[in-house]
C-alpha positions in Angstrom: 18.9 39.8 11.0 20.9 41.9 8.9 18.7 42.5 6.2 15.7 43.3 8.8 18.5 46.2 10.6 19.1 47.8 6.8 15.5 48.0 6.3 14.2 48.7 9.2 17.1 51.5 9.1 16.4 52.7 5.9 12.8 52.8 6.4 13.2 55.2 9.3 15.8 57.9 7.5 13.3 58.0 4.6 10.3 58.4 6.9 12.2 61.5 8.4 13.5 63.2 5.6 9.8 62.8 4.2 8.4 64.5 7.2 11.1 67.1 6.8 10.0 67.8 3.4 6.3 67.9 4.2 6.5 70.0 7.1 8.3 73.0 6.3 6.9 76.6 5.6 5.6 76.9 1.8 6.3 80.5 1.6 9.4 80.8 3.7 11.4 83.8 4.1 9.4 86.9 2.3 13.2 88.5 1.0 12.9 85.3 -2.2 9.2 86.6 -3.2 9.0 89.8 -5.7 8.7 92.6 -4.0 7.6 96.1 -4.2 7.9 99.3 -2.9 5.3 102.3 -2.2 6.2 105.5 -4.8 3.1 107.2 -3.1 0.6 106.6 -5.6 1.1 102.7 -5.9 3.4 99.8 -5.8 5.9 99.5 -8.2 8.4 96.0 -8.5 11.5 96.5 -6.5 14.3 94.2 -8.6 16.8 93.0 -7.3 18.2 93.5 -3.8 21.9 95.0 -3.9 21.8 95.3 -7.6 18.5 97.7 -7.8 18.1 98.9 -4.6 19.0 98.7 -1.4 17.0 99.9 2.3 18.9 102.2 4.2 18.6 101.9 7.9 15.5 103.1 10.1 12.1 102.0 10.9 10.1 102.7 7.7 8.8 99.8 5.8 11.6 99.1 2.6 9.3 97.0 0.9 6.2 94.9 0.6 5.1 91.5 -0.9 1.2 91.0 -2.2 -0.8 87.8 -1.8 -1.6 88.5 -5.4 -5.3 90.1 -4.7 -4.4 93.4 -4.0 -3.1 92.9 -0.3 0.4 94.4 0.4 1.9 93.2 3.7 5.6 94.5 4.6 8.3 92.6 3.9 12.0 94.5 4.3 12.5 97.7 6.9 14.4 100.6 6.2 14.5 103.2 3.5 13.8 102.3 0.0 17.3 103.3 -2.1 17.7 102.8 -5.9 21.3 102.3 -6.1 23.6 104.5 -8.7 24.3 103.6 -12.5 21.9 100.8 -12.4 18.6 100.6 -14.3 15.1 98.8 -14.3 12.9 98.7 -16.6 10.5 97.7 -14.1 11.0 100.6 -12.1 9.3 104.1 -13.2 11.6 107.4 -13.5 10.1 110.3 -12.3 11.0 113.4 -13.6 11.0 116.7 -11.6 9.9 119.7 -13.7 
């Protein structure tokens, strides 16, 4: 009778951590995608959030993440901020003249 309780047991915490696994979001929170921000002439990779850049407080759209065909769909909200005395590679300068 045991052995019937262990598997029967055993059985049911696999089922649920199976159906745990297969039913959660596959895309999740959009802050773990690359993102990118809008330099107003195109979307340019963000890096990394607190080291690169950061979005200051109000309610313009900080950043975006693409579905990978051209669609940009907001992702953070604020300001977009490079932080100080870091650099990207990814991330064009723009010089004033």
């Amino acid at each position: 009778m045991k052995k019937i309780k262990w598997t029967i047991m055993t059985l049911a915490i696999l089922t649920s951590v199976g159906g745990a696994l297969a039913t959660r979001p596959t895309q999740g929170d959009c802050r773990f995608a690359q993102q990118y921000y809008w330099a107003g002439w195109g979307y340019f990779p963000t890096g990394q959030w607190g080291v690169n850049y950061f979005c200051d407080a109000s309610t313009n759209t900080c950043t975006y993440i693409t579905d990978g065909v051209g669609h940009y769909y907001p992702c953070r909200i604020g300001d977009y901020r490079v932080l100080p005395g870091i650099t990207n590679s990814k991330v064009p300068i723009v010089k004033k003249k």
